[in-house]
C-alpha atoms as an extended CHARMM CRD file, in Angstrom:
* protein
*
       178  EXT
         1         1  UNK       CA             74.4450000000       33.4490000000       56.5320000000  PROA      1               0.0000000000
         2         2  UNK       CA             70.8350000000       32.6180000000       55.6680000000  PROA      2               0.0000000000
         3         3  UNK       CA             70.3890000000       31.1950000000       59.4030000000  PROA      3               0.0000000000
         4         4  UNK       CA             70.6130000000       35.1670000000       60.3250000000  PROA      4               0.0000000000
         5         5  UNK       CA             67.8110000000       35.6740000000       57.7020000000  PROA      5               0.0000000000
         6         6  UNK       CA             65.4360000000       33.2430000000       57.8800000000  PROA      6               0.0000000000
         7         7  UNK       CA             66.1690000000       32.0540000000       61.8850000000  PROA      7               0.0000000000
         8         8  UNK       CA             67.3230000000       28.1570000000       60.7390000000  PROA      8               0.0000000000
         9         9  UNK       CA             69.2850000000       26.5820000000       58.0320000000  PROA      9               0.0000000000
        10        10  UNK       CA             66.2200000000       26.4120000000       55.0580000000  PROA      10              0.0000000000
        11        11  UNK       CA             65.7720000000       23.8420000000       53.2120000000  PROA      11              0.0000000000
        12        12  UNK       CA             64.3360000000       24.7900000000       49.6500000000  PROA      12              0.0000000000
        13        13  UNK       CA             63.6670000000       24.8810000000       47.4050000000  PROA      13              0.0000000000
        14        14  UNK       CA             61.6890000000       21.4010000000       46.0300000000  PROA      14              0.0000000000
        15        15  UNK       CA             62.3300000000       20.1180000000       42.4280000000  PROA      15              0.0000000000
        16        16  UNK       CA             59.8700000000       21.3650000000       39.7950000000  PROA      16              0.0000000000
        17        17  UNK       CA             57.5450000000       24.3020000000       39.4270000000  PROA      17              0.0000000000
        18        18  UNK       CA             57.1140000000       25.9920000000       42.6350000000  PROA      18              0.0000000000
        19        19  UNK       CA             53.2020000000       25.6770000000       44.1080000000  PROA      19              0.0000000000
        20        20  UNK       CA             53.7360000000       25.8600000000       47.0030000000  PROA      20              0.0000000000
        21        21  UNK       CA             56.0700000000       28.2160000000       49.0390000000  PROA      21              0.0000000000
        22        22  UNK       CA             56.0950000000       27.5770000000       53.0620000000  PROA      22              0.0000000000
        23        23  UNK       CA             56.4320000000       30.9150000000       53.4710000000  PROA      23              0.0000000000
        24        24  UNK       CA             58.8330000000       31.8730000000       56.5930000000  PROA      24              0.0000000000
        25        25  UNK       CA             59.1370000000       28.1410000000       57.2980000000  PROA      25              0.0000000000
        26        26  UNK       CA             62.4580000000       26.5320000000       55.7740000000  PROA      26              0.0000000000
        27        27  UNK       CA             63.2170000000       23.1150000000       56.5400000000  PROA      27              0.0000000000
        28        28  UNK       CA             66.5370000000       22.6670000000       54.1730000000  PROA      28              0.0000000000
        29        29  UNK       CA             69.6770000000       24.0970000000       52.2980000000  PROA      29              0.0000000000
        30        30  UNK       CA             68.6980000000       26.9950000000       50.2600000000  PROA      30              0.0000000000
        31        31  UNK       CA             70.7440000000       27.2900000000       47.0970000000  PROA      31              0.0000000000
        32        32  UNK       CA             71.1270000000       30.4770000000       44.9690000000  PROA      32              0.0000000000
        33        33  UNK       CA             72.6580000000       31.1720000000       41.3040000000  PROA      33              0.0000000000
        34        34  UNK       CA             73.5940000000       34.9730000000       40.7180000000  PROA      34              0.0000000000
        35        35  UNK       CA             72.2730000000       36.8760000000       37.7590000000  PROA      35              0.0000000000
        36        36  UNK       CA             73.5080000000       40.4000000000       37.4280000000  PROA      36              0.0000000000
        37        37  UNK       CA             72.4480000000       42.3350000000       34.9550000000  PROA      37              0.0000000000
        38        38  UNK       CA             73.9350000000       42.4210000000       31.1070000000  PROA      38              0.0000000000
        39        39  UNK       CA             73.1650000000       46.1730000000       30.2300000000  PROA      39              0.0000000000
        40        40  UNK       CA             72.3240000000       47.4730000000       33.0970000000  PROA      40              0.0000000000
        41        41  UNK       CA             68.9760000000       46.1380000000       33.7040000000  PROA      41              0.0000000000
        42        42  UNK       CA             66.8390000000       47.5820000000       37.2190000000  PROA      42              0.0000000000
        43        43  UNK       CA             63.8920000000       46.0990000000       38.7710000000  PROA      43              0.0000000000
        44        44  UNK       CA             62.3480000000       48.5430000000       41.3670000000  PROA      44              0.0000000000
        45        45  UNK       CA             61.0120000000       46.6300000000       44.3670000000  PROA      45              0.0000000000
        46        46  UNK       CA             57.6980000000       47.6210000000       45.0060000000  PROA      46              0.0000000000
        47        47  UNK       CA             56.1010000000       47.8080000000       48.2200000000  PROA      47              0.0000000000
        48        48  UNK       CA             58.9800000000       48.8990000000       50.4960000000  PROA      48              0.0000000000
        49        49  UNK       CA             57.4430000000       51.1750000000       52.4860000000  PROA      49              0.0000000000
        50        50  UNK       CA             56.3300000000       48.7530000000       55.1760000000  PROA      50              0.0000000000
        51        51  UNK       CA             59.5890000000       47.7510000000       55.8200000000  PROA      51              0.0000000000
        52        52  UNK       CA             61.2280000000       51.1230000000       56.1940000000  PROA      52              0.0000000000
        53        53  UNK       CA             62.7470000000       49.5890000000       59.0410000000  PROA      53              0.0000000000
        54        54  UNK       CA             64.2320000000       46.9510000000       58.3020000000  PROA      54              0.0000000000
        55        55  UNK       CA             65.8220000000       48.8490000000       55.2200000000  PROA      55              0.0000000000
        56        56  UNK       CA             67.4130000000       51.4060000000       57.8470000000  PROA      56              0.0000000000
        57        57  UNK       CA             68.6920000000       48.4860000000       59.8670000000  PROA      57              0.0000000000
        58        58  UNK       CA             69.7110000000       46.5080000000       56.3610000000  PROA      58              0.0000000000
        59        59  UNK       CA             71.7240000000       50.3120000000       55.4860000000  PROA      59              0.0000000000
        60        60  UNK       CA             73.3080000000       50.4430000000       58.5290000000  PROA      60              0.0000000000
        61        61  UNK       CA             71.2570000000       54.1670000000       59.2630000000  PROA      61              0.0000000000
        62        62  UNK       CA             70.9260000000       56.8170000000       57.4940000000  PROA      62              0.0000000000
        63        63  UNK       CA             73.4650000000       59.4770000000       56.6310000000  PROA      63              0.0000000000
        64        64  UNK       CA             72.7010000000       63.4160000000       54.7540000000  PROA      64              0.0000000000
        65        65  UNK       CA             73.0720000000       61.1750000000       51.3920000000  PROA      65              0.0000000000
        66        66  UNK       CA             71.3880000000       58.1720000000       52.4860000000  PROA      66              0.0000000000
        67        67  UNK       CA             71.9830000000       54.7520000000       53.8590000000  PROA      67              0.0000000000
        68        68  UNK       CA             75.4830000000       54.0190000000       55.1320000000  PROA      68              0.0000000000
        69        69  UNK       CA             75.7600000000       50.8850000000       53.1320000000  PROA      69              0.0000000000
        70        70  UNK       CA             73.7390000000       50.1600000000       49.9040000000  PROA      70              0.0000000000
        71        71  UNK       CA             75.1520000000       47.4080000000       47.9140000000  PROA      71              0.0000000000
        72        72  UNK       CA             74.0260000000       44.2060000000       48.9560000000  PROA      72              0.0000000000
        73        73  UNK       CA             72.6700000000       40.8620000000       47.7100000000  PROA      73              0.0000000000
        74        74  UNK       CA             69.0840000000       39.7940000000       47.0230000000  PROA      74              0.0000000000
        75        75  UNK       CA             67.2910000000       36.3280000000       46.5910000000  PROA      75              0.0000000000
        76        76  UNK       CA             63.9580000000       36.3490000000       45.3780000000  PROA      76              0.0000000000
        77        77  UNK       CA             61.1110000000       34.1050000000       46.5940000000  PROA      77              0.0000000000
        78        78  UNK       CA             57.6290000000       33.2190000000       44.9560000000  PROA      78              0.0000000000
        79        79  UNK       CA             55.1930000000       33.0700000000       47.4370000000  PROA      79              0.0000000000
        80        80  UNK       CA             51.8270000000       31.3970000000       45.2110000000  PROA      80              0.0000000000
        81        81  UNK       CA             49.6850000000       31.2930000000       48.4380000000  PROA      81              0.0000000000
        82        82  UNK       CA             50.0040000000       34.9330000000       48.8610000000  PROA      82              0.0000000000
        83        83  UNK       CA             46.0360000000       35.8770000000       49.1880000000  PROA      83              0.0000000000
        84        84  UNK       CA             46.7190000000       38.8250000000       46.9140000000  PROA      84              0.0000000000
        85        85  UNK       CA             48.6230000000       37.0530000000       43.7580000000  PROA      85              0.0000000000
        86        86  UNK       CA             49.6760000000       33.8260000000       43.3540000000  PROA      86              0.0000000000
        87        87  UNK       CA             52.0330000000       35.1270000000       40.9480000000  PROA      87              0.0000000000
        88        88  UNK       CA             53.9290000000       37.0940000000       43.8840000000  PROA      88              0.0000000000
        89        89  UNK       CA             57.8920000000       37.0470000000       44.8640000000  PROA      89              0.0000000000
        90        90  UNK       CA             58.9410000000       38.4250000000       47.6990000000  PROA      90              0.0000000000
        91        91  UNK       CA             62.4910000000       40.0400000000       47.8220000000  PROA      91              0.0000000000
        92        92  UNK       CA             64.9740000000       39.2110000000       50.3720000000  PROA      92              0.0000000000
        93        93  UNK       CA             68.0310000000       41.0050000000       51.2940000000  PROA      93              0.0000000000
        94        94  UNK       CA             70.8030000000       38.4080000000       52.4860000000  PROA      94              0.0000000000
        95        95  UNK       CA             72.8270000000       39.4320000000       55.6310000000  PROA      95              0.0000000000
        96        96  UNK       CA             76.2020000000       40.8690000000       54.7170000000  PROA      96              0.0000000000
        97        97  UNK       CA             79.2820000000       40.6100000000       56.6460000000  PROA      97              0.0000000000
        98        98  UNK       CA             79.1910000000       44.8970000000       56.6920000000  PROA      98              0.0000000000
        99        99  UNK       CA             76.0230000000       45.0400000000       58.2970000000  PROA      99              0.0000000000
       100       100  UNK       CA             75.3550000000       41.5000000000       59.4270000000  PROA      100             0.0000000000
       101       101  UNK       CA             71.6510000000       42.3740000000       58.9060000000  PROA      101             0.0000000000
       102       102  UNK       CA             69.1170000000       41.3450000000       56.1700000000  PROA      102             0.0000000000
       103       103  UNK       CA             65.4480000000       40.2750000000       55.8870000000  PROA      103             0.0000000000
       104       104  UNK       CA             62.2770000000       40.5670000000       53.5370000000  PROA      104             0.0000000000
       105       105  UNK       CA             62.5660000000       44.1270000000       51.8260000000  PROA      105             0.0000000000
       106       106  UNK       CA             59.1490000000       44.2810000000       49.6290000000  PROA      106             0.0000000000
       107       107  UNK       CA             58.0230000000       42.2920000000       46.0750000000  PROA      107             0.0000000000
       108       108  UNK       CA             58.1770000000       42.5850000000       42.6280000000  PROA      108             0.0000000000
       109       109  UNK       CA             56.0300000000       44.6610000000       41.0380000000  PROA      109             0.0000000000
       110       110  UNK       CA             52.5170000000       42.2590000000       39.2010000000  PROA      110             0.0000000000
       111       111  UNK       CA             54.2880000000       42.5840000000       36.1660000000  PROA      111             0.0000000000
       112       112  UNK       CA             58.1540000000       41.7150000000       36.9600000000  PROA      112             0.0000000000
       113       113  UNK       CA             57.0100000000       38.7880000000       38.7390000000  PROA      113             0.0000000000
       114       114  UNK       CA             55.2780000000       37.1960000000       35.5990000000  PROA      114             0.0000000000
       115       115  UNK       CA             58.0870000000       37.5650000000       33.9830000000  PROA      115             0.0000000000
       116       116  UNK       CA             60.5380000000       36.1370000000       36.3050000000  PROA      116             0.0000000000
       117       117  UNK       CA             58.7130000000       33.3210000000       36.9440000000  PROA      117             0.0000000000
       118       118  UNK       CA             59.8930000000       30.7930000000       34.3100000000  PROA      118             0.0000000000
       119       119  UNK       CA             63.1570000000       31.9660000000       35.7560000000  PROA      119             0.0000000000
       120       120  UNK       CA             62.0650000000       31.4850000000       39.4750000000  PROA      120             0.0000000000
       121       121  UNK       CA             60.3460000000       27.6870000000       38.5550000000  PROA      121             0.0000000000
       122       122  UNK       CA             63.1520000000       26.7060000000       36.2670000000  PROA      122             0.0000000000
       123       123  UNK       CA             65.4580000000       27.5260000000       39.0990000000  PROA      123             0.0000000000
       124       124  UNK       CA             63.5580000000       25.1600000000       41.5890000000  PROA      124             0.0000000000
       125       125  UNK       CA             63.6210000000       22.9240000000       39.1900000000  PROA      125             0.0000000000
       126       126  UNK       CA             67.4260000000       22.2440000000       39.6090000000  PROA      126             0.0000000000
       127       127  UNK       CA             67.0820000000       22.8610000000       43.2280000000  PROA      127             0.0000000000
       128       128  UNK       CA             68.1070000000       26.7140000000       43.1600000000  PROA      128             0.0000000000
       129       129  UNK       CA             66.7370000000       30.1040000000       43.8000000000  PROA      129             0.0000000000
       130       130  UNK       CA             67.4070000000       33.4800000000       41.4480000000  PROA      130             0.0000000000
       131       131  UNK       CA             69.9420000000       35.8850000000       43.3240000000  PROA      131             0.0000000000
       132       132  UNK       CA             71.2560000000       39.4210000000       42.2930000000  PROA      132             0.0000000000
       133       133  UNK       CA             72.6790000000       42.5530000000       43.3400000000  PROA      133             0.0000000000
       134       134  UNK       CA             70.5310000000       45.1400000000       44.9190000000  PROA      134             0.0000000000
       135       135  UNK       CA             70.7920000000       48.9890000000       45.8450000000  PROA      135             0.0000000000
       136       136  UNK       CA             69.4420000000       50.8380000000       48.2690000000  PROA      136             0.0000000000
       137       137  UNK       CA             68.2150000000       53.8790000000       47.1450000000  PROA      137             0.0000000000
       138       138  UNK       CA             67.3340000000       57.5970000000       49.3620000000  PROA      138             0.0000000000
       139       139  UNK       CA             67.0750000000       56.9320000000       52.6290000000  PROA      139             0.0000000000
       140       140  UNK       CA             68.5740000000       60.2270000000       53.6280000000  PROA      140             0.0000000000
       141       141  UNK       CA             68.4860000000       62.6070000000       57.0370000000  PROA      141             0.0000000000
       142       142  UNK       CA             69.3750000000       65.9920000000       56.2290000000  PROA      142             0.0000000000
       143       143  UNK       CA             67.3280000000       67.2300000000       59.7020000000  PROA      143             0.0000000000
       144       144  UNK       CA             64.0630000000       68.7280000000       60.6560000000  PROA      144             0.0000000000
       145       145  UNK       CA             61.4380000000       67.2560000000       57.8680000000  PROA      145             0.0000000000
       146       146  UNK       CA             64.0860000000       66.4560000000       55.4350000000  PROA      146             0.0000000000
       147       147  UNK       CA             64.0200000000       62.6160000000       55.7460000000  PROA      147             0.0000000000
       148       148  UNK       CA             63.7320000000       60.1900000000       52.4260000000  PROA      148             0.0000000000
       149       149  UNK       CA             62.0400000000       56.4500000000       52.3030000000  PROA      149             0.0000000000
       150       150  UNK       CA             64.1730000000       54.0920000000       51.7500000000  PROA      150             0.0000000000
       151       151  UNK       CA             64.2250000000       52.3530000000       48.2930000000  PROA      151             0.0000000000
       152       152  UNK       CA             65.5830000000       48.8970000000       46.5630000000  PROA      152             0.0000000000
       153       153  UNK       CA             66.9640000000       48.5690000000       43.0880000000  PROA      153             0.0000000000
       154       154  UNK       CA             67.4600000000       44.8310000000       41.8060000000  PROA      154             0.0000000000
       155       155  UNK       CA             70.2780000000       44.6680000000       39.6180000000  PROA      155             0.0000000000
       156       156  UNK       CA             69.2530000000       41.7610000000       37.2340000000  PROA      156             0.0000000000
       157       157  UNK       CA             69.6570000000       40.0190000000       33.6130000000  PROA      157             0.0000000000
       158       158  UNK       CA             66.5450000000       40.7420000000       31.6960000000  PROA      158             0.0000000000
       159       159  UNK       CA             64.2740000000       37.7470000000       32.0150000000  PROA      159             0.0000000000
       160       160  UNK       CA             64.6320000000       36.5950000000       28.0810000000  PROA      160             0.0000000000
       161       161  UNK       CA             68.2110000000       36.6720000000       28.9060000000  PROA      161             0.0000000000
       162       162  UNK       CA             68.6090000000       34.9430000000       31.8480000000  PROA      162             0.0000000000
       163       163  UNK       CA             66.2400000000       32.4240000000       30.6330000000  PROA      163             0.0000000000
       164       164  UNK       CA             68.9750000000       31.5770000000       27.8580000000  PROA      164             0.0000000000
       165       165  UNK       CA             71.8710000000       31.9620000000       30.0940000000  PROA      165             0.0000000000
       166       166  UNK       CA             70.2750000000       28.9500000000       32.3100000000  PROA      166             0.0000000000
       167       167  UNK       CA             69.3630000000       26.8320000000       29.1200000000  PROA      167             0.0000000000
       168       168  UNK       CA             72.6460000000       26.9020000000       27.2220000000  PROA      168             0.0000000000
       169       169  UNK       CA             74.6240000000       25.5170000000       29.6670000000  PROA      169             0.0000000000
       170       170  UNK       CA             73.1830000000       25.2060000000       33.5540000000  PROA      170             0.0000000000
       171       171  UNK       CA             76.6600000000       24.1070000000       35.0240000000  PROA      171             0.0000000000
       172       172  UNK       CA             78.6050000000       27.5210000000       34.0420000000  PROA      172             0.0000000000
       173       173  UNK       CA             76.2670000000       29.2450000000       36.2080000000  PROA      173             0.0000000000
       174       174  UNK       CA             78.3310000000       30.8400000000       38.8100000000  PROA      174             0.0000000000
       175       175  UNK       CA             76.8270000000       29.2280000000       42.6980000000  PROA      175             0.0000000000
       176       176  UNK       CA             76.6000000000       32.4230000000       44.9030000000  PROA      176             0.0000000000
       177       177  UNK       CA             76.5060000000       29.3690000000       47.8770000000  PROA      177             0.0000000000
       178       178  UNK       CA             75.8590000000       25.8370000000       48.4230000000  PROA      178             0.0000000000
């Protein structure tokens, strides 16, 4: 599945706080543990505009009420040597057996990626990377001029929460693979 996304099997992420991403270079088994949201909790992904079309391919085209599929999964991935913020984590959309498509969909916004980063470096620190559900929002054709961007939606435990969810017990966490 990730072979499809990333072009060989990854292997990541290292033990330990993450300082150093390799970018679109995996070498290893990536690992992910699922956190959906308790309460309903949406991150917006920021910065999906430039990959408009990848989302349409991701959606499986557009339709008069928007993408043909939008529920899919999501890993995200700090990337600390990004030039712009070293706090930055990119957003991935994992193929899905539907579509059979997925790839890099935008970022977290500044903010959302401060907060998630305990999250992100405690993750690595067992050898795992921060999953969830995501949405894809408008991306509608209704003709002529009447054409919507595509949008993402993470579906995700509030940091705080998900933070104490990994502490109290890390081996209940539900593997989405290994």
């Amino acid at each position: 599945m990730l072979t499809r996304l990333f072009g060989k099997r990854p292997q990541w992420p290292p033990r330990g706080p993450i300082e150093e991403w390799p970018r679109d270079a995996f070498d290893g088994e990536l690992r992910a543990i699922r956190f959906d949201s308790v309460g309903r909790h949406v991150v917006q992904v920021v910065g999906e505009g430039s990959y408009q079309g990848t989302l349409e391919t991701i959606g499986g085209g557009r339709t008069i009420d928007g993408a043909r599929v939008r529920d899919h999964l999501a890993v995200l991935l700090p990337e600390p040597l990004n030039p712009y913020d070293g706090n930055a984590v990119r957003v991935a959309i994992v193929p899905s057996e539907e579509v059979g498509a997925g790839g890099y969909v935008g970022y977290l916004s500044r903010d959302d990626a401060v907060a998630y980063r305990p999250l992100i470096d405690r993750l690595a620190a067992i050898g795992k990377v921060v999953a969830c559900a995501a949405s894809l929002s408008g991306g509608w054709d209704r003709g002529g001029d009447d054409r919507g961007s595509f949008g993402v939606l993470l579906h995700l435990s509030e940091p705080e929460a998900a933070m104490i969810e990994l502490e109290s017990d890390p081996s209940q966490l539900q593997p989405v693979w290994e």
